[in-house]
C-alpha positions in Angstrom: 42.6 87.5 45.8 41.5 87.4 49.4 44.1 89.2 51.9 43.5 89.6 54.9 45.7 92.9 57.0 46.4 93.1 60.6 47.5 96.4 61.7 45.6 99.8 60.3 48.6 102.0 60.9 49.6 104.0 57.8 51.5 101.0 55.8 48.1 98.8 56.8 45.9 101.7 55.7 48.0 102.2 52.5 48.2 98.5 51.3 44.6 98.0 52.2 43.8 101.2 49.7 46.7 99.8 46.9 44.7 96.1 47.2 41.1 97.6 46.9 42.0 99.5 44.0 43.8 96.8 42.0 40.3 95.1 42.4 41.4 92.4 45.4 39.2 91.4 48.5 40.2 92.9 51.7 39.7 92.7 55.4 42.0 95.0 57.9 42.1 94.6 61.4 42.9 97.6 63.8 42.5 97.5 67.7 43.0 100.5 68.6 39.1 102.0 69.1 40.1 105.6 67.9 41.9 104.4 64.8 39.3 101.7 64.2 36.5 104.5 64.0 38.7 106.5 61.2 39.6 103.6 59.1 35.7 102.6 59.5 34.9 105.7 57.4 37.2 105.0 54.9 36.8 101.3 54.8 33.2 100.5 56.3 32.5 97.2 56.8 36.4 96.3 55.5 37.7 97.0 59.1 36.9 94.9 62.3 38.1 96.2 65.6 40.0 93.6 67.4 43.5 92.1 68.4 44.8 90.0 65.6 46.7 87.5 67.9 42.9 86.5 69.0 41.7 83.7 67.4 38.1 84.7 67.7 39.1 88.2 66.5 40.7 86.4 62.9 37.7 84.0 62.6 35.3 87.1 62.8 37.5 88.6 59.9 37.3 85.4 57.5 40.7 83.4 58.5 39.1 80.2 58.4 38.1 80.7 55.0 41.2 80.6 54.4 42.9 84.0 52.7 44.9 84.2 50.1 47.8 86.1 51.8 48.0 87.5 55.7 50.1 90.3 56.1 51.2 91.0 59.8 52.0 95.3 59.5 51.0 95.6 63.5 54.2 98.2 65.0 54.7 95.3 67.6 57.3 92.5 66.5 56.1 89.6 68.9 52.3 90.4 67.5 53.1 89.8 64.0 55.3 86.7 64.8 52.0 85.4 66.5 49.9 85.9 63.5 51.9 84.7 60.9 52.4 81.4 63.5 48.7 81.0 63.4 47.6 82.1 60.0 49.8 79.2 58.5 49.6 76.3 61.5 46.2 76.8 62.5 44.3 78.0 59.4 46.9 77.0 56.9 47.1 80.3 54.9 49.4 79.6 51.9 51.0 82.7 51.9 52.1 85.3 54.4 54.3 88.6 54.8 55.3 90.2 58.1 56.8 93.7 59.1 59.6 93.6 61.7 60.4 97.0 63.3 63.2 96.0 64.9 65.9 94.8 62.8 67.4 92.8 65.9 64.5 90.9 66.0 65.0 89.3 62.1 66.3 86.5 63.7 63.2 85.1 65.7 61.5 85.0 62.4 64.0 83.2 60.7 64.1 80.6 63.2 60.7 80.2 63.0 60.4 80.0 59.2 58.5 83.3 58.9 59.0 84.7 55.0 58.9 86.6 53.8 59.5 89.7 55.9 59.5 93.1 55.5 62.1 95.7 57.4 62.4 99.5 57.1 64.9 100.2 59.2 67.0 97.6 57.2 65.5 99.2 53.7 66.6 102.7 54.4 70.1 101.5 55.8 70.5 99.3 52.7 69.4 102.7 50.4 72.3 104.5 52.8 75.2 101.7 51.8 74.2 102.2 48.3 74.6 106.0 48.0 77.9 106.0 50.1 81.1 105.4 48.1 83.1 104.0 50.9 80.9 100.9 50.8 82.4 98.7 47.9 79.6 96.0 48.8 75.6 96.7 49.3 73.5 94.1 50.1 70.2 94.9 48.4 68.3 92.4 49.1 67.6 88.9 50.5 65.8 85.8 49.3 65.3 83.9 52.3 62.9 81.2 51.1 65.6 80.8 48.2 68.6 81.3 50.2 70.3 83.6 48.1 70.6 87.5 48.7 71.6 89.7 45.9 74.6 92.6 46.0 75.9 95.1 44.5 80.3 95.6 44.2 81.6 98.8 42.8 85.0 97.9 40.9 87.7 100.7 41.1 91.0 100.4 39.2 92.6 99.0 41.9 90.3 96.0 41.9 92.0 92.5 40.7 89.1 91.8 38.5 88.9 95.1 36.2 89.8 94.6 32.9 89.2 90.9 33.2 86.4 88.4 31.8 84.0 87.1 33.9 85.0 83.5 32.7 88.4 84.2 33.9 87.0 85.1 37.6 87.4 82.6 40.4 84.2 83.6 41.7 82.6 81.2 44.7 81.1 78.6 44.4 77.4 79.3 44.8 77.7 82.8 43.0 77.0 84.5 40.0 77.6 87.6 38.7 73.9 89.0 37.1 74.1 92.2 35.5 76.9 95.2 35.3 75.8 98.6 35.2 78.2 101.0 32.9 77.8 105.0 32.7 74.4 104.8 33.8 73.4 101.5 31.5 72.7 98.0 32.6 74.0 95.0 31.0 72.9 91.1 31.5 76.3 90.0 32.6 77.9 87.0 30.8 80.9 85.0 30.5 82.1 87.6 28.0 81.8 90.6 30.1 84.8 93.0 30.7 84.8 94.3 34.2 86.1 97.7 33.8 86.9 100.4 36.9 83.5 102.2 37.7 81.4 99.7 36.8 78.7 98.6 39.2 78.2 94.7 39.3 75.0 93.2 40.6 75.7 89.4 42.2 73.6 86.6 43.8 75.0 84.4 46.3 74.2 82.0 48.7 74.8 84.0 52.3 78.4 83.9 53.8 80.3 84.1 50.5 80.7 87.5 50.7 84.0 87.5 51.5 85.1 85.6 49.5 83.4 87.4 46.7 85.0 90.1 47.9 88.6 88.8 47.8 87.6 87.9 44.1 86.4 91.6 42.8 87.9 94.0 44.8 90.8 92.9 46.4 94.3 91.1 46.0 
């Protein structure tokens, strides 16, 4: 595989490393000069200095041959939106992945049909839902070429659905219930499954049916 990184930052630098060693073809593109010249002693001839949103600057680092897979990790929003834009209109690179810093941009790639994307901010807040008990719904993770997301529901004994099948659940339509976790063991959910209080139940949905998942599991 041919992949082609803008941005040498540290998650650049650390994909490029991960992609070299698993035996992959790799070109990273850095414009800042003082960065450039450390990544060149790592990297050599892997590394071109320039500004990925320049055509002149991707066609110098092997866009038009096409890549395999363009991953935007710049720290600017707008840049990788640009690069993922011309990477698959321009040069029509099959595959690409962008980083977006700020979660309040997710939106502008959406619109645009950039996927998939990659988020820290909403990673780490995702990992914070998960360990706090007060929320009774995580969402873990989101499948926007698919249009599904995946979550998790923690089922107390107050909930309406424990100690019930999950053939007896009304669940939406559009939703399924995919695996329950018990006392630390996971189980492929099936129509025979007992919901039972503690258990944690991971679901896939299509988005805005949470709520009325919701209503189904956890409350009356």
């Amino acid at each position: 595989m041919y992949a082609l990184i803008a941005g040498g930052g540290k998650a650049g630098a650390n994909v490029a490393r991960s992609l070299l060693r698993m035996g992959h073809e790799v070109t990273l593109i850095e414009q800042r000069p003082d960065r450039f010249h450390q990544l060149e002693e790592e990297f050599e001839h892997q590394v071109q200095l320039g500004d990925a949103t320049e055509l002149f600057v991707l066609e110098r680092a092997g866009i038009k041959r096409p890549p395999d897979i363009v991953l935007a990790l710049t720290g600017d929003d707008e840049d990788n939106l640009i690069i993922c834009q011309i990477a698959k209109e321009r040069f029509g690179v099959p595959k690409t992945i962008a980083r977006v810093n700020d979660p309040r941009n997710q939106v502008h790639f959406d619109l645009l049909g950039i996927s998939p994307t990659v988020c820290a901010t909403s990673s780490v807040l995702a990992l914070v839902e998960h360990e706090v008990p007060e929320h009774e719904l995580v969402h873990l993770l989101e499948l926007r070429k698919e249009n599904l997301e995946i979550v998790e529901v923690q089922i107390d004994k107050d909930s309406p659905s424990a100690g019930k099948r999950v053939e007896r659940l009304p669940l939406p339509e559009g939703s399924r219930l995919i695996s329950v976790v018990r006392n630390g063991r996971a189980e492929i959910a099936d129509e025979a499954t007992e919901l039972q209080a503690g258990d944690q139940v991971l679901a896939i949905l299509e988005p805005g049916k949470e709520d009325e998942l919701r209503r189904v599991l956890l409350k009356r």
